[in-house]
N, C-alpha and C positions, 0 to 999 in steps of 0.2 A: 497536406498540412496536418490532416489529423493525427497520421502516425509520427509526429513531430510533438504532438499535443499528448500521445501514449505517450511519451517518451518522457514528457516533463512527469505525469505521474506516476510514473516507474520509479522516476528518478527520485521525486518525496516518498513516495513508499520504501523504497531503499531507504531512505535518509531517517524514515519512522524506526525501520526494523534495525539497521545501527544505534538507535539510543535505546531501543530495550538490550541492546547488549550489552551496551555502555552501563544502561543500569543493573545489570546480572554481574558485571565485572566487580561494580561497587557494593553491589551485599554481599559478593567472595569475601572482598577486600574494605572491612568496612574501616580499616585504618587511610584510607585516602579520604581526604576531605569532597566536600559535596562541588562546594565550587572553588577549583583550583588550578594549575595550568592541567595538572597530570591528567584531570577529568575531562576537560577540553582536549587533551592528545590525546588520548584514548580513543574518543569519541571519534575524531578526525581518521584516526587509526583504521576504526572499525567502518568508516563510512566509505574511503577508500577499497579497502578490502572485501567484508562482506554488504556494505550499501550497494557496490556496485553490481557485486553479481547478482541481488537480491534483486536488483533495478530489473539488470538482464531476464533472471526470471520473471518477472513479473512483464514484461516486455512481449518476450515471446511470448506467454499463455494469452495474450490480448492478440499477437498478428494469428496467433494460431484458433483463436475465436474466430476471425474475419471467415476460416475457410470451412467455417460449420453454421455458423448463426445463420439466422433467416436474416436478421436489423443489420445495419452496419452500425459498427461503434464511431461515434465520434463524439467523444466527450472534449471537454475545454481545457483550456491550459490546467485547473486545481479543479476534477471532478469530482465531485460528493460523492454521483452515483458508480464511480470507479474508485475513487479512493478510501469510499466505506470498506466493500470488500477486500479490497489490498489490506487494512490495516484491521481488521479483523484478522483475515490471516496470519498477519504479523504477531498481532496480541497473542491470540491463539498462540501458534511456535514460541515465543518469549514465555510466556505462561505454563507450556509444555517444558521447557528447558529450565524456569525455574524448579519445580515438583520435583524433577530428576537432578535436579542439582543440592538441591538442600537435603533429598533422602541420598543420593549418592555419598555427599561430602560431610555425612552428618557426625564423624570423628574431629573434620579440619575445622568444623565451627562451635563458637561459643553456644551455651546456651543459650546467649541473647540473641545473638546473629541467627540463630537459625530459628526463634521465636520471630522476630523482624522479616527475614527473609523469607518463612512460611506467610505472613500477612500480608507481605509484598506478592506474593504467587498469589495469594487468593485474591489482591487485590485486582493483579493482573488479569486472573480468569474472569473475574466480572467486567472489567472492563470490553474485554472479547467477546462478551456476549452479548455485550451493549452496542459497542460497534456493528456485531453482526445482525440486531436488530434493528440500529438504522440501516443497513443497508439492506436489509429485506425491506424494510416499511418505503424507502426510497425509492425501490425497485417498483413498488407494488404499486404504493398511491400517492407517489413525489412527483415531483414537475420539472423540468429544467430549472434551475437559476432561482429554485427556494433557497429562500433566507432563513426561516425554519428549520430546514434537513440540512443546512450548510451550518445552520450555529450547533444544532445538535452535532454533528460530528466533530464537531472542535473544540466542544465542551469534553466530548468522550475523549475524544484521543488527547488533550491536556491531563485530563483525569486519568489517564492510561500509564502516564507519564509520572504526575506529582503523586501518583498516592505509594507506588510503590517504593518511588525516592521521599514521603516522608515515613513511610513505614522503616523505611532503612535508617534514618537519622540522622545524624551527625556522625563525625570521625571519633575512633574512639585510639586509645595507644593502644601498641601492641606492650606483648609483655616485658618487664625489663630484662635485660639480657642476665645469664646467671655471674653472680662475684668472680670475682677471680680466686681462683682452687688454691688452697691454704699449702705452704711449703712441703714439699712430700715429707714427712717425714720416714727414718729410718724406719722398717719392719718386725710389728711387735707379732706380725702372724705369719710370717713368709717361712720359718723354722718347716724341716722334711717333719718333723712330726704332726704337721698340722693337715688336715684332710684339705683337697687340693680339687679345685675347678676347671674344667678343661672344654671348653667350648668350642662344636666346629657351626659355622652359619652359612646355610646354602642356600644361594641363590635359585629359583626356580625348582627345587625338591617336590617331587609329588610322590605321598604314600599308593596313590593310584597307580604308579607304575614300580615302584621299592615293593610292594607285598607281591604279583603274579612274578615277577624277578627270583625273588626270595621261595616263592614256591617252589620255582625252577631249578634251586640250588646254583643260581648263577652270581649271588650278591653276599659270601657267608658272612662277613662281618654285620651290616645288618640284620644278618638273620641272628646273630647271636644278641645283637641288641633289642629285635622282637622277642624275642625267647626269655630271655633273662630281664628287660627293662621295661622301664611305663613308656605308653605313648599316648598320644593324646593329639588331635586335629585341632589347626591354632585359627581362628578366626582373624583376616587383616586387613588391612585400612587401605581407602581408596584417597586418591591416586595412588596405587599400587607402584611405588617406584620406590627402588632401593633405598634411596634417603631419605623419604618418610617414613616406610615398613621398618629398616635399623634402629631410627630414629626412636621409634615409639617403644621396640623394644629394648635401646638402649638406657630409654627414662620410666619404662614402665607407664608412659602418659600418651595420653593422644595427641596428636597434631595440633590440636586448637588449645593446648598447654604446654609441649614441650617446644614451639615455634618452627618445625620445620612442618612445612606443607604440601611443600613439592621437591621437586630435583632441582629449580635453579629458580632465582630472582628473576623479573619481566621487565621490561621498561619502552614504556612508548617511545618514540623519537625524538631528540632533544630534551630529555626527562630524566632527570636523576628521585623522583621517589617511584619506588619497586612497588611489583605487583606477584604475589606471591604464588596466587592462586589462580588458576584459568577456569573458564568452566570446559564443563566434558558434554559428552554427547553433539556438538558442533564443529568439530577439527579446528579447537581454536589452535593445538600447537602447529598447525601448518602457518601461521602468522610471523612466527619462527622463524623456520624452515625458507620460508619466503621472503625474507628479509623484511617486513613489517616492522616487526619488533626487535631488539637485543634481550638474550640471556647471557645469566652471567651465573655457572656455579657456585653453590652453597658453598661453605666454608666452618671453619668450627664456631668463629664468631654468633652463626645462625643460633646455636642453642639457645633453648631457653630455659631449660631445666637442667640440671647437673646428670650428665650418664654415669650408669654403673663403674665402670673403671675410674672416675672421679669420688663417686662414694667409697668405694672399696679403697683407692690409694689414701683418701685424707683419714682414714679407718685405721692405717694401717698395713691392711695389707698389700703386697707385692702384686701389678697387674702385668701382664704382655698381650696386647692388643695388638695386633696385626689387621688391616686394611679394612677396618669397620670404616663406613662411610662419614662425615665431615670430622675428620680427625687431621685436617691439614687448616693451618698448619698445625703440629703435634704440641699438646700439651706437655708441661712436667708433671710427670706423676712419680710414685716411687716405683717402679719398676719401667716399663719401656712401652712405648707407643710408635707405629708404624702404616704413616698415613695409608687411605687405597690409591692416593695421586702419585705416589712412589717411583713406580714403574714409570711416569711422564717425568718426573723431574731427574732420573737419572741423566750425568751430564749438565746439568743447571747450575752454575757455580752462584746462580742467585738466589737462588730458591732452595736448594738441594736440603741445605742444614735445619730449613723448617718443615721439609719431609718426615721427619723422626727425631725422638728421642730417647732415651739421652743423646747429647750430639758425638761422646765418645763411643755410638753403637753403628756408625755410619759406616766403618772400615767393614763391620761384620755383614753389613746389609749389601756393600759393593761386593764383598764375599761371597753370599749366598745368589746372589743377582748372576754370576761369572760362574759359577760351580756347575758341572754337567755332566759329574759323576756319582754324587750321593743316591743315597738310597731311593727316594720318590721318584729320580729318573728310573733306577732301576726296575721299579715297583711297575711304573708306568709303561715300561718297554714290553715288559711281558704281557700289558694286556693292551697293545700293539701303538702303534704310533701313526699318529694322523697326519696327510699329506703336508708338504710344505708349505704357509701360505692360507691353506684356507681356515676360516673361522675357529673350528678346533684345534687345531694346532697352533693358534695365537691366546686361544684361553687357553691351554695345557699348558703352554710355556708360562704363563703369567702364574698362574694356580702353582705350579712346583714352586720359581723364584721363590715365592709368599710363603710357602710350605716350609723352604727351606730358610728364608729367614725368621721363621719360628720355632723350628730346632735348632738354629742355632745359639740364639739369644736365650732362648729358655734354658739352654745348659748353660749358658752364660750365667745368668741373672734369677734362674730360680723362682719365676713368681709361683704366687700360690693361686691365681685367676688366669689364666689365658683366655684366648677368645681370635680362632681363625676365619677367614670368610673366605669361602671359595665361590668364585662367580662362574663359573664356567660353563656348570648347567646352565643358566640361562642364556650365554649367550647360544649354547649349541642347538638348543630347547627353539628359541629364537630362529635359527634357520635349519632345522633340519625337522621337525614338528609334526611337518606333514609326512616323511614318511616312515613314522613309528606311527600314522594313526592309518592307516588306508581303508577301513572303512569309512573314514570321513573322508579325504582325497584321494577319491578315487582317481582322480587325474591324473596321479602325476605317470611320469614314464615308467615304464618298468625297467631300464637299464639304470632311471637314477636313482628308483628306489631299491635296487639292488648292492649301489654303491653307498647308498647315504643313510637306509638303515638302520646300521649299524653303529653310526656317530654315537646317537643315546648311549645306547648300551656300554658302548666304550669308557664315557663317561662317567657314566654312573659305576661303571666296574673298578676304575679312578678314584674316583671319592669313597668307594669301597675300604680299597687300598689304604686309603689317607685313614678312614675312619676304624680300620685293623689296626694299623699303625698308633692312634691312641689308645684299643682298648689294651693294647700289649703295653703300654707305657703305664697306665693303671697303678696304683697302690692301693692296699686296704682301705678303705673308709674312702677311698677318692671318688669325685664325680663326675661323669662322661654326659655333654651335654649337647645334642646334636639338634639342630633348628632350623627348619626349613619358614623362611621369611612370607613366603608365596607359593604357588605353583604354578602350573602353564595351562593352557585354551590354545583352541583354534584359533587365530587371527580371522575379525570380522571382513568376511569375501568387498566389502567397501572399500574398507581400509586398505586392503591388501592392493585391491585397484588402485587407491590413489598413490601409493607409495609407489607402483609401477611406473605410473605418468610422472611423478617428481624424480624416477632415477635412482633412489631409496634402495638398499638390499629387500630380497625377497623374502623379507619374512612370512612365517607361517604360523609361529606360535606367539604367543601373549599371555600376560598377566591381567589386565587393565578393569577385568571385570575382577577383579580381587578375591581368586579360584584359592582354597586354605592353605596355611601351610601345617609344618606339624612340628612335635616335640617330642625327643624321645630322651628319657634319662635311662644311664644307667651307673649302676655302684652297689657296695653290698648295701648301700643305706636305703635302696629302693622299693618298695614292691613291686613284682613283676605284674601286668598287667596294661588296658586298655583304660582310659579316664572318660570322662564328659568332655564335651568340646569346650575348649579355652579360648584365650587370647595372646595374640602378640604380647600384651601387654602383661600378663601374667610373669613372662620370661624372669625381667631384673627381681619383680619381689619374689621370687623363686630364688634364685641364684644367693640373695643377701641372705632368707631365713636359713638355707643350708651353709652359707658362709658364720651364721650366729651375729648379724647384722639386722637393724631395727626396718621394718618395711616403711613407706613415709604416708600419710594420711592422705596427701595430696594425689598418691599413684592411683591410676585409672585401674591398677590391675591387683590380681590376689597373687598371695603366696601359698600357691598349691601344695602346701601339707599333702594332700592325699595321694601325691606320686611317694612318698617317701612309708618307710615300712612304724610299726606302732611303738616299735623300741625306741627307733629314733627321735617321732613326733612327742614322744612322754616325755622324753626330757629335756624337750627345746621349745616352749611355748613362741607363737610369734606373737610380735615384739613390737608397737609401732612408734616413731615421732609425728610430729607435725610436718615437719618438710626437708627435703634437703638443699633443697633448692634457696634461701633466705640465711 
């Protein structure tokens, strides 16, 4: 009967350690109300999934006590003197997890929320220590079946509970979604005379492996943009996931301003209000994964600030965006937009025509998508072609498509802003990781690092190409803007485990710890040279002041004048509004 009676306080110990999650989810998320069904499914969620295995843990460490202690345990149905320690622990980890959660996600939060959520962690850590004093002092010189050491720990652990949920507060709105983007009009700047922006955006780019490359004489087009242009290391934002990193630099704002905060909306079960934010350091997205919870991809609706291609088109000028991330469904702008969901909606006779626009550029996009003779395939063959099937050759094929309907439409349509995004690095980055690094995996086999290699390099000899290909398209005064969002890591040896047992591809590489990305311009308007480290968020007011467009007050980020040369800074003062966004 007693390991019956473990069992019962395993099982509220679990049920402890689910409501400090519960409460860690609510100062992510402090637009969910305190008491509401979503809070209660949550809860339920969490108690289910990690209560139970919390239970489990705490289960065994008691049968696994029995085979060492001198005493045998046998505490009661609701032990004080087992339950203090369990929920010390608890506190402790919950309190751990807040600190790493508020310094981690200190872009996705308000200043309030994360003023609130700091005093909620502190509150938590005191509470952990309280706990863990009564269970020492209960240990030491408590008795069976006080009333004493049983009210003291339910004072604490209430208090464990209420202070960090009133530190948190009540529900606050989120921000109001941006107006709807004013008619495009015709193009007062899109004229060949006008100096001209050309943006490529990469996915997974590390100058860590672009400069000993370039040494090598194996990457010349970078090299000519080391040699002749500014670069500069971009600092970027955690959750390191492409639709928050685009996101920030496509409104020059951080996440806990421009509204996207992660890759997808959360929803507990039978729950229609979203949870936008997860915490990290706990494998909350295996909740996911595991059917727990539903995600449901961002969408453009998510904005919450107006992006660059929205300022630039209501400006005036002519934009072509290609496959920047929530651009589905595509706005009207004055020049052309081409969601990154593209490639999934071809063949959608539902969907297709809010893949892109304008809706009469759809004939050119089925064009480009079908085409397997242009030039980037050409480009591409010479620096060889990757098996059929596997990961690389399902990003190369996607990357040309995208490539090739942005030269198309650009001769089409002429804007004066482009802006391509090539993912491919990451995904290749993603599985083949470990063997460009073999001083770190030493593991792996040597026949498969013989064959896999070379994936990297192939790659990046790829985007090479792509990125030759605009410095040759170039005109005087034009700007060549190349951006790497993130770079890549080791995948933590944890993670890499559990993704094994769930079935997961075998990744190797990762972003998650938000490794930099970089920025390199180049044009005659440049000075050549290295900068001070930046930000993502630097990009848009970058882009506008060389466009001779006003930066907004409200942007997190600067307009780096100092990559641009002193002729040109003298007769362009930057310029700011108040917002674009209102």
């Amino acid at each position: 009967m007693r390991f019956v009676r473990m069992l019962t306080n395993s099982l509220l110990a679990g049920t402890l350690g689910a409501a400090y999650l519960t409460i860690l989810i609510l100062q992510l998320n402090p637009q969910i109300p305190l008491v509401s069904n979503t809070t209660w499914r949550w809860f339920a969620t969490l108690a289910f999934s990690y209560g139970l295995h919390l239970a489990v843990i705490f289960y065994l460490v008691m049968v696994l006590r029995e085979f060492f202690a001198l005493r045998v345990l046998s505490p009661g149905w609701a032990s004080v003197r087992v339950l203090a320690w369990m929920g010390a622990a608890s506190a402790a980890v919950a309190a751990t997890l807040m600190w790493l959660n508020v310094q981690g996600f200190d872009t996705s939060l308000s200043e309030d929320s994360t003023r609130r959520m700091t005093a909620g962690a502190l509150a938590t850590t005191v509470s952990a220590a309280a706990l863990l004093l009564i269970a020492i002092a209960h240990y030491s010189f408590g008795r069976r079946g006080s009333r004493v050491g049983a009210s003291l720990f339910v004072l604490a652990a209430i208090a464990s509970l209420a202070l960090p949920l009133a530190a948190r507060g009540r529900s606050v709105d989120l921000p109001p979604p941006i107006s709807d983007a004013r008619t495009p009009s015709s193009s007062r700047q899109g004229s060949p005379a006008q100096p001209r922006v050309a943006m490529i955006l990469l996915d997974g780019a590390s100058l860590e492996y672009v400069l000993p490359q370039v040494a090598e004489g194996r990457l010349p087009a970078f090299a000519r943009l080391l040699e002749k242009g500014a670069r500069m290391d971009l600092a970027t934002v955690r959750p390191t996931q492409p639709d928050p990193v685009w996101a920030a630099v496509a409104t020059g704002m951080y996440p806990s301003k421009n509204g996207v905060r992660s890759a997808a909306s959360y929803f507990a079960r039978n729950d229609d209000r979203m949870v936008d934010l997860l915490p990290d350091h706990c494998f909350s997205h295996l909740l996911a994964n595991l059917g727990f919870i539903r995600d449901e991809p961002n969408a453009s609706s998510t904005w919450r600030a107006r992006p660059i291609w929205s300022i630039a088109s209501n400006a005036g000028v002519r934009v072509g965006i290609v496959r920047w991330p929530l651009t589905y469904p595509a706005e009207d702008v004055d020049g052309f937009i081409v969601s990154d969901r593209f490639h999934q909606l071809v063949g959608s006779l539902a969907e297709f025509d809010r893949a892109a626009t304008p809706a009469d550029a759809l004939p050119w996009l089925e064009a480009s998508f079908s085409d397997t003779t242009d030039g980037p395939e050409a480009r591409a063959a010479r620096i060889g072609v990757a098996a059929a099937g596997t990961p690389e050759e399902s990003a190369l094929r996607r990357d040309r498509a995208y490539s090739g309907v942005m030269r198309n439409l650009a001769a089409e349509m002429s804007p004066r802003l482009t802006a391509l995004r090539y993912e491919g690095l990451d995904t290749v980055g993603h599985y083949y990781f470990r063997y460009s690094q073999p001083r770190i995996f030493r593991d792996a086999p040597e026949e498969e690092r013989r064959r896999f290699s070379q994936a990297i390099d192939r790659y990046y000899a790829y985007i090479d190409s792509e990125v030759g290909a605009s410095l040759d398209a170039l005109s005087a005064g034009d700007l060549l803007v190349v951006v790497s969002g993130f770079g890549m890591q080791p995948l933590n040896p944890v993670k890499q485990a559990i993704g094994r047992i769930l079935g997961n591809p075998e990744f190797t590489g990762t972003h998650e710890r938000a490794p930099d990305g970089f920025l390199i311009a180049y044009g005659t308007a440049v000075e050549p040279g290295q900068r001070s480290r930046g930000s993502i968020v630097d990009v848009t007011p970058t882009v506008l002041y060389f466009l001779g467009l006003p930066a907004a007050r409200d942007m997190d980020g600067f307009a780096r004048a100092d990559l641009f040369t002193r002729a040109f800074t003298a007769e362009r003062p930057i310029v700011f509004i108040p917002s674009y966004s209102r």
